[in-house]
N, C-alpha and C positions, 0 to 999 in steps of 0.2 A: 489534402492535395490529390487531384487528378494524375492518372499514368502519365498524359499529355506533360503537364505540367515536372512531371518526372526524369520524363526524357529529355526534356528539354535543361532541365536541371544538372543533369550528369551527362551529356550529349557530349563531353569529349573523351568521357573514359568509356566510352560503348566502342565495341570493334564491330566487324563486318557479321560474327556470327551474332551477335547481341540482337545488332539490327535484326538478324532477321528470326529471330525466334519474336522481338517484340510485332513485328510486323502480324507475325501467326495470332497474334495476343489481342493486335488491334483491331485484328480482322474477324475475330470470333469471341468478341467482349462477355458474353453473354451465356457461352457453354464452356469457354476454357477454364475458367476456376473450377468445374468441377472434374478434373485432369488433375491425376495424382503427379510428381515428378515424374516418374518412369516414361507411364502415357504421354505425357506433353514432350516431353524429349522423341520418345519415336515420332509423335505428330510434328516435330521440327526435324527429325533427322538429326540429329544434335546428340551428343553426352550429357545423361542426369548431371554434373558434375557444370557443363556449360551453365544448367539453365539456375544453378547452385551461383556460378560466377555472375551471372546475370544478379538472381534477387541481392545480393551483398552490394553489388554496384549501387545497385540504387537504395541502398543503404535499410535494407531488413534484415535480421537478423540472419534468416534462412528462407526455403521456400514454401513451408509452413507459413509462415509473417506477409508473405507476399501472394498464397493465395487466398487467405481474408481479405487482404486488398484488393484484390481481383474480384472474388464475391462480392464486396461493398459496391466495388465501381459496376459490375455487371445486375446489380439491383436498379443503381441511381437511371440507367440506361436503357430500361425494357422495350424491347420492340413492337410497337401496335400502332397503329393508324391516327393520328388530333389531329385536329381542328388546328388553322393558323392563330387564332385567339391563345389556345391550349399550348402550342410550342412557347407563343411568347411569354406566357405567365410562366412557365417552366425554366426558360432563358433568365428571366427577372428576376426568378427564384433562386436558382442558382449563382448567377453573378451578385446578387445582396448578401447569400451565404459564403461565399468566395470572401466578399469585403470584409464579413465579421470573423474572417477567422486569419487574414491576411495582414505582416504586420507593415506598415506603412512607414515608418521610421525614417529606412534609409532614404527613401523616395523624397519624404520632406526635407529631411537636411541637405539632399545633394540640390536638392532648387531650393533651399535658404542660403545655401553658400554659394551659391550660383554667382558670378559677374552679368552673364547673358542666359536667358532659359530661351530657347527656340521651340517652336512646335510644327512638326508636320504632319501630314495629313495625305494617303496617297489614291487618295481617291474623293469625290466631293461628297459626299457623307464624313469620310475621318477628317475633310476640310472644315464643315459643320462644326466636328465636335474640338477640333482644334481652336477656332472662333469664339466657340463657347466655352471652352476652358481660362481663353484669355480676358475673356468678358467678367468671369467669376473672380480672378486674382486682382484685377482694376481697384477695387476699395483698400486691396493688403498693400499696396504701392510697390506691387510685386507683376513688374510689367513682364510679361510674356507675348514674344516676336514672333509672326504668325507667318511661315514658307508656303508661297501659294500654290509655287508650281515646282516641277521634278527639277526645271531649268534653274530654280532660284535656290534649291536645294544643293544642287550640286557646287552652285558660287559661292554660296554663302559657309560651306563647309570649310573651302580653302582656306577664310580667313579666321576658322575658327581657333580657340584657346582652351588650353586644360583647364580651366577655370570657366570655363561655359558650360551649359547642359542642353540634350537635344532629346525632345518628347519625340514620340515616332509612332501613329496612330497609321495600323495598320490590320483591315481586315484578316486576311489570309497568312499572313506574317511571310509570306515566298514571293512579293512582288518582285521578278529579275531587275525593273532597272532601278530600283534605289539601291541595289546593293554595292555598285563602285563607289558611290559617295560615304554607303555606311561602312566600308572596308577602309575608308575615309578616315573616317572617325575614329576606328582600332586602332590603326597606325599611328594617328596621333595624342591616342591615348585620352582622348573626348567623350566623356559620359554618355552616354544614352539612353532613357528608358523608355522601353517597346511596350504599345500598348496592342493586345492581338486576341483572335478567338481562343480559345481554348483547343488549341492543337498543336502536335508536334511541327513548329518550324524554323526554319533556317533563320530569321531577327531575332529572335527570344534564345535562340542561341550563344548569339553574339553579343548578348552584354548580363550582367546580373541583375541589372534591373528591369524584370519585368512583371507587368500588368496583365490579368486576362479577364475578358468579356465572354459571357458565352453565347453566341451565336449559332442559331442552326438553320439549315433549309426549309424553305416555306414551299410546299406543291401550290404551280398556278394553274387556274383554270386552262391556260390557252400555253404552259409548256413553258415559261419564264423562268428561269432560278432565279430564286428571293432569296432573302436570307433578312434575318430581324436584326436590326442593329441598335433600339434602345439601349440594350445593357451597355456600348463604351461609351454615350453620356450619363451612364450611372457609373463609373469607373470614373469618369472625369468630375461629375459630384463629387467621388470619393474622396479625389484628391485635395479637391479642395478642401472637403469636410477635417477629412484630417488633418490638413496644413494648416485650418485654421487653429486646431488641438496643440496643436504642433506651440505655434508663436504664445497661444497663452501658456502651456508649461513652462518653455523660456525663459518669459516671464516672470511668469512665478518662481522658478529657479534663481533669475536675477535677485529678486527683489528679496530671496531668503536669506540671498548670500550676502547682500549690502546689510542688512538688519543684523548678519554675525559678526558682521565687520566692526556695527556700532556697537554690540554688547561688550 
């Protein structure tokens, strides 16, 4: 698991000074594991003791446990110059490793018990992959309803049920205007699972189901910001892949338990 993925994790027991000692941490991935306690506290301004409260939060034993982690992740992250080819094999790399180590479970039962699975998309690429997720579920007789626009998004929330599910393919996971509809959703208690880059945001916060693709910046000749986006239909394969894992266990569970019935 990613720091991103951490924060986002524990995002309601962090305070004001958490934040910003993590901030210090995000910003300097690469030399702060090698900051003993003492060090990184004067580098934050902070009490050894804060940044003690800090690693526990986020569930390591101490700050020993939490600058291996730090090490790890400032390995996976080295700073040097690639090729857009280079970023992307690296993106694919890691969102395929994310898959096999990610457990899928809740994800499939909460859209096997689904009444309605909706999917959104808030931009025309997550529109893309939302199209194509619904295209994949077509043979499992597992119809997924595809939100085209931010306007149909917001209507069709009104009428939603606790017993529906809402996918939410979101690059940057901070788009401002779907969030009155997805504060929507909280209030009435409406599943959602966020599918996002690999960073700390404000969607991935807001429900326990979430997804991450990893995405990074591509430099353009002429000044463009890119960013690779194959990894969230390799996330959207995922789901499928596993959901189809999913109905033959089931299955096979079914069918163990009729054959006990008859013995």
């Amino acid at each position: 698991m990613r720091l991103e993925e951490l924060i986002n994790k524990h995002y309601k027991k962090l305070n004001e000074t958490d934040l910003h000692i993590l901030k210090y941490i995000m910003n300097n991935k690469n030399t702060c594991y090698s900051l003993g306690i003492n060090n990184l506290a004067e580098k934050c301004n902070v009490s050894r003791s804060s940044i003690l409260r800090l690693a526990q939060k986020l569930e390591f034993s101490g700050y020993s446990e939490f600058r291996v982690f730090l090490k790890w992740q400032g390995r996976e992250d080295p700073v040097e110059e690639k090729s857009g080819v280079e970023i992307l094999q690296e993106d694919l790399h890691e969102t395929i490793k994310y898959i096999q180590t990610k457990d899928f479970s809740d994800v499939c039962e909460l859209i096997y018990n689904a009444n309605q699975v909706f999917v959104f998309g808030t931009g025309t690429a997550q529109l893309h992959c939302a199209l194509e997720l619904q295209r994949m579920f077509l043979p499992l007789q597992k119809y997924l309803n595809v939100i085209h626009s931010q306007l149909e998004f917001e209507i069709i929330v009104k009428d939603l049920q606790k017993n529906d599910v809402v996918i939410i393919f979101s690059l940057s996971g901070d788009t401002p205007t779907i969030f009155p509809a997805v504060q929507n959703l909280v209030a009435k208690g409406i599943p959602f699972i966020s599918i996002t880059n690999l960073v700390n945001n404000r969607l991935a916060r807001m429900t326990p189901y979430n997804l991450y693709a990893r995405s990074s910046n591509l430099a353009s000749h002429n000044g463009t910001k890119l960013k690779t986006f194959a990894p969230f239909f390799i996330i959207g394969e995922a789901i499928f892949s596993h959901y189809v894992d999913y109905l033959k266990e089931k299955k096979e569970t079914i069918e163990r338990a009729g054959k006990d019935e008859d013995a």
